[in-house]
TIVO-2410 file (N, C-alpha, C; in nm, 3 decimals):
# residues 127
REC num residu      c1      c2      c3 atome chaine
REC   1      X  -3.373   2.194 -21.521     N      A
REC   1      X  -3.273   2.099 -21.563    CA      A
REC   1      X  -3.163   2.176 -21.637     C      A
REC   2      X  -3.045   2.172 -21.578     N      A
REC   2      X  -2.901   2.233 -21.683    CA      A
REC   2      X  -2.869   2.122 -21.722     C      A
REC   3      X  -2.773   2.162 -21.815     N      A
REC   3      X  -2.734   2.076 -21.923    CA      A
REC   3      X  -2.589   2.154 -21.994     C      A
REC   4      X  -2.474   2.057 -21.926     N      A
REC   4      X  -2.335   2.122 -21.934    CA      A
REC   4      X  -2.270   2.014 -22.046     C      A
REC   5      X  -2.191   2.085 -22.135     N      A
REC   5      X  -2.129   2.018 -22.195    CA      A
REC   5      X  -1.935   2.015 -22.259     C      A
REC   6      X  -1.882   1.967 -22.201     N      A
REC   6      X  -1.732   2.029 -22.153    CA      A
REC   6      X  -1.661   1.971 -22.309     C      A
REC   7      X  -1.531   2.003 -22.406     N      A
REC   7      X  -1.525   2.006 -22.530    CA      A
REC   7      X  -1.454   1.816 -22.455     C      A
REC   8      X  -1.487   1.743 -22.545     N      A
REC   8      X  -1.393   1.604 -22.560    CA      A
REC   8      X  -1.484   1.544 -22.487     C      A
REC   9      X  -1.623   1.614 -22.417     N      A
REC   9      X  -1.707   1.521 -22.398    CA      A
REC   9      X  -1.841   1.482 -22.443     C      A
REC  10      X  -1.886   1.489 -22.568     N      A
REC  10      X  -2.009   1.532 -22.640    CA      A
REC  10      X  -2.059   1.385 -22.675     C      A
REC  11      X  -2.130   1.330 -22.571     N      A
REC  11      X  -2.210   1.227 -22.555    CA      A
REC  11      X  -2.332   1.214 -22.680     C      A
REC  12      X  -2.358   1.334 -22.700     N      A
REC  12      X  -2.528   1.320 -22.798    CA      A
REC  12      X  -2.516   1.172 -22.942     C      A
REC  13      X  -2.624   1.163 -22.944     N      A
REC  13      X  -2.644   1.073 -23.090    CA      A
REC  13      X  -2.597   1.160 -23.134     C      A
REC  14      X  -2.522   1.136 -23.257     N      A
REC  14      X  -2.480   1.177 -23.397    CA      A
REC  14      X  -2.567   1.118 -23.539     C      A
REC  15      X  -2.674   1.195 -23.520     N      A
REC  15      X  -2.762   1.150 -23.664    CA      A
REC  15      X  -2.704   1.208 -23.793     C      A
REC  16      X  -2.682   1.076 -23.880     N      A
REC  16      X  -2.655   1.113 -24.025    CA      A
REC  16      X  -2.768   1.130 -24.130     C      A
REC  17      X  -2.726   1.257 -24.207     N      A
REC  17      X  -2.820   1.272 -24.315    CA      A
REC  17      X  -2.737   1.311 -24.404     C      A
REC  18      X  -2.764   1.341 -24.553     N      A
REC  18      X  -2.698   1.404 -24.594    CA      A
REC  18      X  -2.644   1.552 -24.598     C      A
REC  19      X  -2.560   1.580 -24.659     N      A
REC  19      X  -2.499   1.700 -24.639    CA      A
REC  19      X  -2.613   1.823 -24.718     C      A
REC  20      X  -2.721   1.832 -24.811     N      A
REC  20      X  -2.815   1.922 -24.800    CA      A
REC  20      X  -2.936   1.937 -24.677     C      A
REC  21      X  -2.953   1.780 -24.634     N      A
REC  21      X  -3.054   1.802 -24.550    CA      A
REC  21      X  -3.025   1.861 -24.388     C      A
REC  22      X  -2.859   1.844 -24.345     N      A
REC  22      X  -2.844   1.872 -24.246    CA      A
REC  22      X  -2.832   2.066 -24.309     C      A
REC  23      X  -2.786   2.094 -24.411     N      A
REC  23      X  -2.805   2.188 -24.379    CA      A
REC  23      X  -2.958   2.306 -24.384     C      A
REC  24      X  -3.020   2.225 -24.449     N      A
REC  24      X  -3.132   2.252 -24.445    CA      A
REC  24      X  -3.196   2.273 -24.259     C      A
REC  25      X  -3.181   2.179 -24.231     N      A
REC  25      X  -3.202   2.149 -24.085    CA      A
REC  25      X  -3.166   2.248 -23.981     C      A
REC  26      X  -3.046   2.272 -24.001     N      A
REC  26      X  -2.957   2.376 -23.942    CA      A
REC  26      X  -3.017   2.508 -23.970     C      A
REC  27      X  -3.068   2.543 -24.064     N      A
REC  27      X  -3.128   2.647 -24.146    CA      A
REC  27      X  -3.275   2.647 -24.081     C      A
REC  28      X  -3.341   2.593 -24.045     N      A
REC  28      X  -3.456   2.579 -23.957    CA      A
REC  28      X  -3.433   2.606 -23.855     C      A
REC  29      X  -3.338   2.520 -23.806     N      A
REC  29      X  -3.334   2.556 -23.647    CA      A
REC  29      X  -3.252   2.693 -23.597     C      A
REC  30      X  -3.231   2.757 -23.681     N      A
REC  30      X  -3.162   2.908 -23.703    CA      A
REC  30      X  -3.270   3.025 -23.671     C      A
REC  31      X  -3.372   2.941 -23.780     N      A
REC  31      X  -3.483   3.019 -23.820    CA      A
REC  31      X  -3.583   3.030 -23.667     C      A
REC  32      X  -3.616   2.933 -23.619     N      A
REC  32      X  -3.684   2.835 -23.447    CA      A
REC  32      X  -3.611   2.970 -23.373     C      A
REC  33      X  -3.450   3.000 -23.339     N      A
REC  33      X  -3.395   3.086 -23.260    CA      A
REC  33      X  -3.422   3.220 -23.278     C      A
REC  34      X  -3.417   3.284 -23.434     N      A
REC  34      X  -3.456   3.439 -23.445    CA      A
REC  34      X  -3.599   3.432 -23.384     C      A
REC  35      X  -3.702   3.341 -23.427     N      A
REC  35      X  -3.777   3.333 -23.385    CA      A
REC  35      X  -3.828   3.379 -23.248     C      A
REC  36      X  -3.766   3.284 -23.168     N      A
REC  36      X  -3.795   3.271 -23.002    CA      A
REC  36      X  -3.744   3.409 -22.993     C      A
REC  37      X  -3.605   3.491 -23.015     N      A
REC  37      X  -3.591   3.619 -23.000    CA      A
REC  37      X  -3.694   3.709 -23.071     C      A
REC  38      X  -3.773   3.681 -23.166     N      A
REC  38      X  -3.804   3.821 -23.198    CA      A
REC  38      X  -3.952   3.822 -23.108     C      A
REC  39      X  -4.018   3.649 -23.080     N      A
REC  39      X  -4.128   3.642 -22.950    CA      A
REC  39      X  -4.077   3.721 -22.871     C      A
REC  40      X  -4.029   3.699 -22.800     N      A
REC  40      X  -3.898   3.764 -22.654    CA      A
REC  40      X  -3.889   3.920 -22.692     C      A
REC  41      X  -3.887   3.983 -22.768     N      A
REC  41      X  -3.908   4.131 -22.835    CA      A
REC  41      X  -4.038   4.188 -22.796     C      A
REC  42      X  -4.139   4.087 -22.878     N      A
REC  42      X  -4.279   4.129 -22.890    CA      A
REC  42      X  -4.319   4.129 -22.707     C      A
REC  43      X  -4.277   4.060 -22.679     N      A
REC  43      X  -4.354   4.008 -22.476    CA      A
REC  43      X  -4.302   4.128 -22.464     C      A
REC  44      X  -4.142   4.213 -22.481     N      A
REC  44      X  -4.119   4.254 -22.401    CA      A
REC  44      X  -4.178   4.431 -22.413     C      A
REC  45      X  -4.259   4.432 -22.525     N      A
REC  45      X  -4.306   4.530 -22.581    CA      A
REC  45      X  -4.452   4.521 -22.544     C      A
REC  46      X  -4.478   4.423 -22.482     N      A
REC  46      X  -4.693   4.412 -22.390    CA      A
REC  46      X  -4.744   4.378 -22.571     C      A
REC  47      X  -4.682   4.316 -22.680     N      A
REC  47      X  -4.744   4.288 -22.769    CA      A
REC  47      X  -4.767   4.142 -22.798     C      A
REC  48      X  -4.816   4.067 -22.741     N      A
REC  48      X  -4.845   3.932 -22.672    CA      A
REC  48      X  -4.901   3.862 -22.831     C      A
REC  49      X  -5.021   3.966 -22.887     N      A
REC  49      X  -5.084   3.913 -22.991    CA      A
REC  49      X  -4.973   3.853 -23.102     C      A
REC  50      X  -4.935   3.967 -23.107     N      A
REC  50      X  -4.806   3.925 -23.243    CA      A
REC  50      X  -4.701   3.830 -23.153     C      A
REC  51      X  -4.664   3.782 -23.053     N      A
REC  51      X  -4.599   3.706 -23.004    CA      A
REC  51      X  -4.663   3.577 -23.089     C      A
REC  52      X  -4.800   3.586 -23.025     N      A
REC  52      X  -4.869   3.417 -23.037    CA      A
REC  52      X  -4.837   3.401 -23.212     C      A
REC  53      X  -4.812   3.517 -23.285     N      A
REC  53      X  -4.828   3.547 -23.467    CA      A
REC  53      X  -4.694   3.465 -23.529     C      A
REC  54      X  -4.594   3.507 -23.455     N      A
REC  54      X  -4.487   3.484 -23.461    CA      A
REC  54      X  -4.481   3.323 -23.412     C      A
REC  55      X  -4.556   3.269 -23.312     N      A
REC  55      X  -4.519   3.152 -23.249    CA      A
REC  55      X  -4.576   3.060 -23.312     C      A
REC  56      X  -4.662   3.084 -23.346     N      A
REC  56      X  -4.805   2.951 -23.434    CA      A
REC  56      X  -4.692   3.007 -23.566     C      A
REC  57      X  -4.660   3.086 -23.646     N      A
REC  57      X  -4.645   3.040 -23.823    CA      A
REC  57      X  -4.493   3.032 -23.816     C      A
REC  58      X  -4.426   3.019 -23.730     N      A
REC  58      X  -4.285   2.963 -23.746    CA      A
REC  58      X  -4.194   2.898 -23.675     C      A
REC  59      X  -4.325   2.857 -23.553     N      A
REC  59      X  -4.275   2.755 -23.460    CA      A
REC  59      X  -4.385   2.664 -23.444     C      A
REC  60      X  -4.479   2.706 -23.482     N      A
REC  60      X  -4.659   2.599 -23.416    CA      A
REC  60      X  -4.625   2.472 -23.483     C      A
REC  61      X  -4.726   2.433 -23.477     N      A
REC  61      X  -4.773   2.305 -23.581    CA      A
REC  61      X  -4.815   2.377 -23.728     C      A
REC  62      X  -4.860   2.523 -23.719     N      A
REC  62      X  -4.877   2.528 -23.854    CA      A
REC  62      X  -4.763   2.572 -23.919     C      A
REC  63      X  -4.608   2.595 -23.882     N      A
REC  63      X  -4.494   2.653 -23.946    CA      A
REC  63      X  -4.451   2.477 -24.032     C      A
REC  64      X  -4.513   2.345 -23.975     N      A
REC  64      X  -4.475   2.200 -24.032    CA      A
REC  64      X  -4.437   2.227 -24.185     C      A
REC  65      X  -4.537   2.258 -24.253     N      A
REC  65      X  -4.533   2.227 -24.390    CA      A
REC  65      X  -4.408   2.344 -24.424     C      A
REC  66      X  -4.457   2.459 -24.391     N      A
REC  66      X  -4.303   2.562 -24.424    CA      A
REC  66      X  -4.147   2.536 -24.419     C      A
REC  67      X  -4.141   2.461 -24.309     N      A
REC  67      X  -3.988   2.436 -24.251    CA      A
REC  67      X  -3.990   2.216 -24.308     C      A
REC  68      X  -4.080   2.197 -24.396     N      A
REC  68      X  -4.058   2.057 -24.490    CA      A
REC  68      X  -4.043   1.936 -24.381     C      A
REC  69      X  -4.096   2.002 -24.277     N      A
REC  69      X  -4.124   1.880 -24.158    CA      A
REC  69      X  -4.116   1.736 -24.179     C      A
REC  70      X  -4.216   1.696 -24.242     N      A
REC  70      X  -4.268   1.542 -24.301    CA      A
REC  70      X  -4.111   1.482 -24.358     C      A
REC  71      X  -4.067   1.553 -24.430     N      A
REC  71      X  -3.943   1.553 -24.522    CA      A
REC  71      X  -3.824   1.516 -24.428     C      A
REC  72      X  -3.811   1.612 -24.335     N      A
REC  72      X  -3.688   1.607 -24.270    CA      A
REC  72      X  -3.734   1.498 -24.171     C      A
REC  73      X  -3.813   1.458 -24.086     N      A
REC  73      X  -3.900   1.387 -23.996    CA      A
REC  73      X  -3.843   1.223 -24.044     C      A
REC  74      X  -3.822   1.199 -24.126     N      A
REC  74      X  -3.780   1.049 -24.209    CA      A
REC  74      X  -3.633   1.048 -24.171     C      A
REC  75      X  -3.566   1.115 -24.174     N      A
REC  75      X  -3.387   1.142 -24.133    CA      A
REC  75      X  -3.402   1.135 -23.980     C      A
REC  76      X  -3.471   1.166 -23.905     N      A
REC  76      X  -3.433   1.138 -23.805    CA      A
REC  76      X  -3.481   1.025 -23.650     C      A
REC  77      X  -3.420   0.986 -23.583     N      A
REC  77      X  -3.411   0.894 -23.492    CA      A
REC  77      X  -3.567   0.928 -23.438     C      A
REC  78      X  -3.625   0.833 -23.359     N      A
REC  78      X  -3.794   0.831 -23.289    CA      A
REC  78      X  -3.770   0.959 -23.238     C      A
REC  79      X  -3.679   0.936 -23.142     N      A
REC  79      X  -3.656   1.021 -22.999    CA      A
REC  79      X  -3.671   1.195 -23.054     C      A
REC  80      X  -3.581   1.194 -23.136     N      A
REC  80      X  -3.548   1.330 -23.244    CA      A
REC  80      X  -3.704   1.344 -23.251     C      A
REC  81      X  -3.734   1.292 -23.350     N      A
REC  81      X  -3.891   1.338 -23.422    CA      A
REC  81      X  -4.025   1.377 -23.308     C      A
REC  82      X  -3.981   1.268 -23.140     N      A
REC  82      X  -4.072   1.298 -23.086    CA      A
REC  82      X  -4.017   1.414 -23.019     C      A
REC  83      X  -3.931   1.483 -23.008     N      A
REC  83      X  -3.890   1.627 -22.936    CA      A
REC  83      X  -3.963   1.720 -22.976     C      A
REC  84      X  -3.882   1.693 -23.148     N      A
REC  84      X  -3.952   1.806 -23.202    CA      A
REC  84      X  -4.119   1.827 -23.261     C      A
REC  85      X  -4.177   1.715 -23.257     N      A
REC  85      X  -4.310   1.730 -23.212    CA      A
REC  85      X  -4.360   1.787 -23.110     C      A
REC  86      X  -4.317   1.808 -22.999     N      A
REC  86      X  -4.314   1.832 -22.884    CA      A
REC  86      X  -4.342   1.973 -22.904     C      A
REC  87      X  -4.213   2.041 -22.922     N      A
REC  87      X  -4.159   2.194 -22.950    CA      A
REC  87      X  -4.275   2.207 -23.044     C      A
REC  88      X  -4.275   2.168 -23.131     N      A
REC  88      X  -4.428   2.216 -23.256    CA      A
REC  88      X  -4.541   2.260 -23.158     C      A
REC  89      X  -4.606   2.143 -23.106     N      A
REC  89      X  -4.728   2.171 -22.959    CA      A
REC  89      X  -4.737   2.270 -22.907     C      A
REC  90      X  -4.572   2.259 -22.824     N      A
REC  90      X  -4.540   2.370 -22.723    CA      A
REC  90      X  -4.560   2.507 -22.817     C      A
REC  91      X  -4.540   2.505 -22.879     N      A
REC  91      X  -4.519   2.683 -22.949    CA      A
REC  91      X  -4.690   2.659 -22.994     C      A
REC  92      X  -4.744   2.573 -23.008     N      A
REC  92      X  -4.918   2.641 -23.095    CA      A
REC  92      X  -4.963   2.680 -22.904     C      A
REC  93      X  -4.915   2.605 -22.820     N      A
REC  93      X  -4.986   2.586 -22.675    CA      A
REC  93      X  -4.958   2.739 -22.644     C      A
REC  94      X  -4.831   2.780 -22.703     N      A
REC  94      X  -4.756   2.925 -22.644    CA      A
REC  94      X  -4.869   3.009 -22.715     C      A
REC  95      X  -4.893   3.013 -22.805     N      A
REC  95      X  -4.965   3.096 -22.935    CA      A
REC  95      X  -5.118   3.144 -22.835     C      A
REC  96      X  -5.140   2.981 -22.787     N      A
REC  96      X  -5.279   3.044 -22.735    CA      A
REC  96      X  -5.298   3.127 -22.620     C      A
REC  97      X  -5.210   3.082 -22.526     N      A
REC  97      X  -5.171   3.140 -22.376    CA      A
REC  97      X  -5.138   3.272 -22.397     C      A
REC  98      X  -5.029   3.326 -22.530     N      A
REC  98      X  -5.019   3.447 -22.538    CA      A
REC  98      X  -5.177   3.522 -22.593     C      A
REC  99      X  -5.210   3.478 -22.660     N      A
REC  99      X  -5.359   3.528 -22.714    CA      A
REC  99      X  -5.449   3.554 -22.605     C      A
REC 100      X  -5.470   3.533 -22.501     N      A
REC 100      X  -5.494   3.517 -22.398    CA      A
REC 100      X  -5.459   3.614 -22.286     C      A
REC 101      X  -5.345   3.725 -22.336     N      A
REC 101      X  -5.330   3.814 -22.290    CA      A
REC 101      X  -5.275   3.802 -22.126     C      A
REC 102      X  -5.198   3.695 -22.046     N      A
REC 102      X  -5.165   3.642 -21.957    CA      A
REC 102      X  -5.021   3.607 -21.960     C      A
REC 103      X  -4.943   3.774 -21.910     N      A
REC 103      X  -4.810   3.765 -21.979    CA      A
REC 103      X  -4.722   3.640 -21.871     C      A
REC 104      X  -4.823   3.590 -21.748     N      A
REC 104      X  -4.701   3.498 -21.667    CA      A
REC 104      X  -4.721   3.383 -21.703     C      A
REC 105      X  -4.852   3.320 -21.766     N      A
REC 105      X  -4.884   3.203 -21.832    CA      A
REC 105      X  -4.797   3.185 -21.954     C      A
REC 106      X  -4.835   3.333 -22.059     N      A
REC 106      X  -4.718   3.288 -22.187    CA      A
REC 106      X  -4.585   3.239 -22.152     C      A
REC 107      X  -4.517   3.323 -22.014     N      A
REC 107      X  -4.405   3.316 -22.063    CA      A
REC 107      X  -4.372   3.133 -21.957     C      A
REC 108      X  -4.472   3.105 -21.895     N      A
REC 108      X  -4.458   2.948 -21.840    CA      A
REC 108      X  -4.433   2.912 -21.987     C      A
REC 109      X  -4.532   2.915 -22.059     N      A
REC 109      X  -4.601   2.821 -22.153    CA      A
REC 109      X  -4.471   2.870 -22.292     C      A
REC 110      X  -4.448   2.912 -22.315     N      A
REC 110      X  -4.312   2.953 -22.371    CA      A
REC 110      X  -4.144   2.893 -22.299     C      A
REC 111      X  -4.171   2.878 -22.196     N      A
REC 111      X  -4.048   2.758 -22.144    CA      A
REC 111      X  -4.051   2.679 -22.196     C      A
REC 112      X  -4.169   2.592 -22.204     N      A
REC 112      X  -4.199   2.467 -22.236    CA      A
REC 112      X  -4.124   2.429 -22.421     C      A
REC 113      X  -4.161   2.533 -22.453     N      A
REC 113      X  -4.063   2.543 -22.614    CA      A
REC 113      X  -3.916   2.514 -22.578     C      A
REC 114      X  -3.905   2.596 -22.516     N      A
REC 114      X  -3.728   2.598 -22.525    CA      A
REC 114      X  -3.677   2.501 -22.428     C      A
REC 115      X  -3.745   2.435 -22.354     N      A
REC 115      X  -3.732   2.341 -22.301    CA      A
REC 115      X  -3.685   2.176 -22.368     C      A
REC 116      X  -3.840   2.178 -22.461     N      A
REC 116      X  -3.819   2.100 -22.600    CA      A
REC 116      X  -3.693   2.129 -22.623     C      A
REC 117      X  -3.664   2.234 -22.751     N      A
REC 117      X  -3.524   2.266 -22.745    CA      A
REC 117      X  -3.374   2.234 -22.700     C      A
REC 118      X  -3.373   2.267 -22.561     N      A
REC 118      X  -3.254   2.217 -22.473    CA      A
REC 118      X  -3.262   2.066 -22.517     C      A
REC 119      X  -3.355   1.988 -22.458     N      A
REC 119      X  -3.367   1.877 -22.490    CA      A
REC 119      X  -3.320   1.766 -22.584     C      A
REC 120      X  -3.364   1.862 -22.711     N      A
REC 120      X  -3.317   1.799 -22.846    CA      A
REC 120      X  -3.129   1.835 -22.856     C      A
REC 121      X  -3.103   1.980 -22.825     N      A
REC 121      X  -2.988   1.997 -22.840    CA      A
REC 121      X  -2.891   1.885 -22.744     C      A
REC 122      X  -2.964   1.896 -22.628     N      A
REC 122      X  -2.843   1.781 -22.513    CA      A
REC 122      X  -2.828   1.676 -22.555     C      A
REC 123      X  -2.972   1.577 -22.683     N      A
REC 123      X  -2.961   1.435 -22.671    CA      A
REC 123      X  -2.873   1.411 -22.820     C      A
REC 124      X  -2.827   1.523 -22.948     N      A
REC 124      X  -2.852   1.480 -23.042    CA      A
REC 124      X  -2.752   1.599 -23.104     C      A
REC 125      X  -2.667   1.535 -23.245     N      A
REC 125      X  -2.602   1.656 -23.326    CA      A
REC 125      X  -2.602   1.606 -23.429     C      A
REC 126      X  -2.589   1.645 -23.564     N      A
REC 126      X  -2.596   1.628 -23.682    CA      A
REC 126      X  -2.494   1.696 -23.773     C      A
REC 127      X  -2.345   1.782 -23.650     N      A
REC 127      X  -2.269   1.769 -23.690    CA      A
REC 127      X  -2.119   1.742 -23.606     C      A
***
């Protein structure tokens, strides 16, 4: 699925929060991108283990409480919250597949993140 977006035509919800929490938000999802690059480093180095290390504590379900999940999760729309639930899954699902030592499975199972991702970015902006 692509997903084009031309300037004067930016269809997405516009969710309001306030001006610390979006940037807080923004600041997460900053954090989600070095992330996926420094995974994308580790694969490309046959170091799969520290991929899954990287993917479970700052993208899994267990990075929730770090990045104030619950917190920010109240600001936003169903649709929003169920994406990024989604992306949480997808990255513990990535964690295991890479553990697993099955570099064409991780990197399926690692779409599926950034997939989430695209997703949230096409339907939704907060600024």
């Amino acid at each position: 699925m692509i997903f084009t977006v031309h300037a004067g035509e930016d269809g997405r919800e516009f969710v309001q929060m306030p001006q610390m929490m979006q940037e807080h938000m923004l600041s997460n999802m900053r954090d989600h991108l070095a992330a996926l690059n420094e995974i994308l480093v580790q694969m490309a180095a046959g170091r799969l283990d520290r991929a899954a290390d990287i993917a479970e504590s700052r993208l899994g379900m267990s990075s929730l409480e770090r990045h104030d999940a619950s917190h920010m999760a109240e600001m936003m729309p169903e649709g929003m919250r169920g994406v990024g639930t989604s992306m949480h899954k997808a990255a513990s699902h990535f964690a295991l597949k890479a553990q697993e030592g099955e570099v064409l499975s991780a990197y399926a199972a690692l779409s599926e993140v950034t997939a989430a991702c695209v997703s949230c970015h096409s339907a939704y902006r907060i600024r």
